[in-house]
N, C-alpha and C positions, 0 to 999 in steps of 0.2 A: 656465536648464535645464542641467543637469549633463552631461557625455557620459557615454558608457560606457565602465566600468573595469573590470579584470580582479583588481585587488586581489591581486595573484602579489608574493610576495615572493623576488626570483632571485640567487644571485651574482654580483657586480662580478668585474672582473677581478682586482681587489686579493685579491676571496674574503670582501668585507664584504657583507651582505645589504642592498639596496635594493627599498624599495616602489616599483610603476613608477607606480601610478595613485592617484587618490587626492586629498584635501585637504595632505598632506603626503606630504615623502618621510624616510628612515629610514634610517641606519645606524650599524650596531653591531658590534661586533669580534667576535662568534660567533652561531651559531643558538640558543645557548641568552642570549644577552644580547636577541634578537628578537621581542619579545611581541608579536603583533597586540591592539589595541584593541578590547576587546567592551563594546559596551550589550546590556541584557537587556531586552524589555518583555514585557507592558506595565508589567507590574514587575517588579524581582527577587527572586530565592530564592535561599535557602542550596546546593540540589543544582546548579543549574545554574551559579551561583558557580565552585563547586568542580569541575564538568567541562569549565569553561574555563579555570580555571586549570591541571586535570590534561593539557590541551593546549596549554598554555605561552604562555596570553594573560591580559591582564591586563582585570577589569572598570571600565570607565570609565561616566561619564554619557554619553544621548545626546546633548548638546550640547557635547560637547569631541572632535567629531571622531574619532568610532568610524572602524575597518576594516571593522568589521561590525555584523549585529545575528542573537541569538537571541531570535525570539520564539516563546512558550509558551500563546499565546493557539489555542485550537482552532478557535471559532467568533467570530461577529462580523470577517470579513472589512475593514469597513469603519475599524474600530481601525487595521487595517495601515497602511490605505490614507494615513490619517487622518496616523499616525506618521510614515510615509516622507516626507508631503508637507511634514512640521515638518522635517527631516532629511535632504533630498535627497542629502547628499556620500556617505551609507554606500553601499558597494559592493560587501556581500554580505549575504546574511539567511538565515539557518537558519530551516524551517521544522519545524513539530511533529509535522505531519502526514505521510502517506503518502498519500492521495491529494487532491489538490490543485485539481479540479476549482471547488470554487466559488471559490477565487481565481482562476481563472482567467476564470470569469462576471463578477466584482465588477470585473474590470480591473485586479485588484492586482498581479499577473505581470508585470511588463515587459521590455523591452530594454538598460535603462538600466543595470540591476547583475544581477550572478549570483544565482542560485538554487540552494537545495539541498533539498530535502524528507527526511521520515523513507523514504521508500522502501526497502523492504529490511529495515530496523531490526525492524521487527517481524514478519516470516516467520516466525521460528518458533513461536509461539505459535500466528500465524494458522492455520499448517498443520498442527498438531497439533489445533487446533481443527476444520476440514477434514476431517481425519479422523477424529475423534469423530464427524462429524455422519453422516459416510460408514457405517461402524461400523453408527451407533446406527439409522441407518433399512434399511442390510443383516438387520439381526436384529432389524427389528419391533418395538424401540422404543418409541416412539412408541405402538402400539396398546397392548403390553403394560403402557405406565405406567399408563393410562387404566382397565385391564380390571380388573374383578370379579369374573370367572371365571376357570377353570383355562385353556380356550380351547383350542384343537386345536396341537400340535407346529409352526411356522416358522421359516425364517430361510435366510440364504445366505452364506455366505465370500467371503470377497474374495481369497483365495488363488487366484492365476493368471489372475484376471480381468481384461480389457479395462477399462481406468478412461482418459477422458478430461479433461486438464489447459487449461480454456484463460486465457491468458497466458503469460506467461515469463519473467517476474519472479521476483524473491527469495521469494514464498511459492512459485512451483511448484518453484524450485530444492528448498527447503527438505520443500516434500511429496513430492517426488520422492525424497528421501534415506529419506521415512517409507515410500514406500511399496514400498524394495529389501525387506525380509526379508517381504512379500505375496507377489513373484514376479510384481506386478502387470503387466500388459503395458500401457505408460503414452504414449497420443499425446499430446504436446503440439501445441496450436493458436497460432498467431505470427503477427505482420504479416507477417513474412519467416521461410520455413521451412529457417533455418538451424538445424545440428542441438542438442539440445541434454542435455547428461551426462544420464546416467541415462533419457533419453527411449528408447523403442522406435522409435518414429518421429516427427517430426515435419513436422505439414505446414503452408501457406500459411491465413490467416483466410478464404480464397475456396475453401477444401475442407472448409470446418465442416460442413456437411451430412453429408460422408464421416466424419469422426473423431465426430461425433455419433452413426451410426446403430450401431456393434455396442458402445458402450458400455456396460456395468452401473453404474456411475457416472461423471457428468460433474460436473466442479469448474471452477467461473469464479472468477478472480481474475484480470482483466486491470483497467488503469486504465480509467478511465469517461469518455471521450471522444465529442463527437460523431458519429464513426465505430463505436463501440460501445455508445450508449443504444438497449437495447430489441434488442440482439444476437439473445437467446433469444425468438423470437416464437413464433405461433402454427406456421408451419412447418415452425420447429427441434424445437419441440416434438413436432411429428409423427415428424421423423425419429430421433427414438429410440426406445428398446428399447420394451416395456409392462412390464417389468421392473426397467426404469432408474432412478437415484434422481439427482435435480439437488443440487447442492450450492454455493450463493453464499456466498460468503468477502469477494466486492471488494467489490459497489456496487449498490444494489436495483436502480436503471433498468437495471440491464442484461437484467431481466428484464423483458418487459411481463407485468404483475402481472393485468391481466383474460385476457390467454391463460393462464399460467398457473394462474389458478382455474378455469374452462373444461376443460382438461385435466386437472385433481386429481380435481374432481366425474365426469369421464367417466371417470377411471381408464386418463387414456393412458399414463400412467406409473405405478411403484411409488408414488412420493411426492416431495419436496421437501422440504430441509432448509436454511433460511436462516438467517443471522446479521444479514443485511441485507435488508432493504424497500424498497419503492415505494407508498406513502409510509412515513415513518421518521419518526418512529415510527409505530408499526402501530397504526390505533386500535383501542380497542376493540370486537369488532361488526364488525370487517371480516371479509369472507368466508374468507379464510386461516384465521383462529383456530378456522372451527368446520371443520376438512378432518381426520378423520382421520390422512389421508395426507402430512398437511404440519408441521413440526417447524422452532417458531423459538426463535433464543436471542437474546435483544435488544441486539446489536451488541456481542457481548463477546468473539468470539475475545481481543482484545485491551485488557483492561481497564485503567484509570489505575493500577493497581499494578503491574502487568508491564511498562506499559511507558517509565515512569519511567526506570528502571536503564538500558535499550536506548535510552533518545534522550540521554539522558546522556552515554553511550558513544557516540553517532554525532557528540554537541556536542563531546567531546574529539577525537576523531581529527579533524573538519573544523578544529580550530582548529589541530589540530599540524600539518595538513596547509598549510593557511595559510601559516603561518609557515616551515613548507619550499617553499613555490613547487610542492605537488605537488598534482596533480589531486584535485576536493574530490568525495567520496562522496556519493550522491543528487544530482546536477547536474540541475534540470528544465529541460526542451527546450522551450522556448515554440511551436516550431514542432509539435513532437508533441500539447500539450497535457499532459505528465506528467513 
């Protein structure tokens, strides 16, 4: 069994770069003579080729002693698992995703080497998507795609209103930025209710009751953690507006999906606008699809074309990051879960 490595590439005292951990150690008379070593699975491509080299690593096999690995596989967890076990010396792995929970189910997460997920990489789509959904169930939507008649005048502005953010991540940053020229007044919800830019206020995940109750829209995108499956229950539910419109971005289980049909059919809320489900896909026939009041897009904030180009860009920086010894972007915390 291998130990754990940190895979940091730092200055000698000489000023030459040395790998400290590792199957091998390295050096080289400049940071640009420095390539870390990348395998790609479970196979490789042309783009991701080319965003490890735009980060100044060089693509190897996995069996000649990578520094790392980027894998591109989405699902089938047990592939990872499967690979690292052919391969145990690698001592970092870029991941594709942004949230990372079912590796961390499958047990492919470990202590053994670094992790880095997509986390962040894709906020901004997400959050623009967020707030389309926000938007489209504000002004009725939903009813009017549907409608055959003229129907009587609705809708409501999201200028100057109470909008509830929970997580604290790179999409709320990022909807936070969308939601400055609304005048939005924007609590964000946190494990720790440290402050955060653009926030009006924000509080502790043990005062969700409180930033839930005068909201006109609430947005979840926190990671999906045991601490947070089934967050939005049947009581959270209570404690908002009857005007309020929910909006999921992160992860279905974060809603328990029979309280939430429950409250649609009673009308304790405006409505609900998801991108994401419990179960996922939604089947056909499930009671969600026939709600009026409820508005799904099937898990496209973030689609494979958009987000191509942005994991790309997060494979080059982690690799140039690499290869300077400097802290690698998306780090997952095993202890956190994300």
């Amino acid at each position: 069994m291998t130990t754990a490595r940190s895979t940091r590439l730092v200055p000698s005292a000489s000023g030459r770069y040395t790998r400290l951990f590792g199957p091998w150690r390295h050096r080289a008379s400049s940071v640009s003579n420095m390539k870390p070593r990348i395998a790609v699975g479970p196979q490789t491509t042309a783009w991701v080729d080319e965003a490890v080299r735009k980060g100044g690593g060089e693509i190897v096999a996995a069996n000649e002693h990578p520094d790392g690995l980027v894998w591109i596989e989405f699902r089938a967890p047990r592939n990872l698992l499967n690979f690292l076990s052919a391969h145990p010396d690698i001592g970092w792995v870029q991941l594709p995703l942004a949230g990372v929970e079912d590796l961390f189910a499958a047990g492919v997460i470990d202590r053994e080497r670094r992790w880095t997920s997509a986390k962040g990489a894709y906020a901004e789509p997400v959050a623009e998507h967020a707030l389309t959904l926000a938007l489209a169930g504000l002004r009725h939507l939903p009813t009017r795609i549907r409608a055959r008649t003229w129907g009587s005048p609705a809708g409501t502005s999201l200028y100057d209103q109470p909008v509830t953010v929970i997580g604290a991540g790179g999409i709320a940053v990022a909807l936070l930025k969308l939601l400055e020229p609304f005048r939005a007044k924007v609590t964000v919800v946190r494990q720790q209710p440290e402050p955060l830019k653009g926030a009006t206020r924000t509080l502790g995940i043990d005062q969700l009751h409180e930033a839930l109750h005068g909201a006109l829209v609430v947005v979840l995108a926190p990671a999906l953690t045991p601490q947070t499956l089934h967050l939005i229950g049947q009581s959270e539910l209570d404690a908002m507006r009857r005007d309020a419109w929910l909006v999921n971005v992160g992860r279905g289980p974060l809603i328990d999906t029979n309280a939430l049909v429950d409250t649609l059919r009673a009308d304790g809320i405006a409505g609900a606008a998801l991108d994401v489900t419990d179960p996922e896909p939604l089947p056909t026939g499930h009671a969600l699809w026939g709600l009026k009041n409820c508005l799904i897009t099937p898990h496209t904030a973030d689609t494979t074309e958009m987000i191509w180009p942005l994991l790309g860009a997060r494979i080059t920086e982690n690799v140039r990051r690499l290869a300077a010894g400097e802290e690698l972007v998306g780090v997952v915390d095993p202890d956190k879960g994300y």
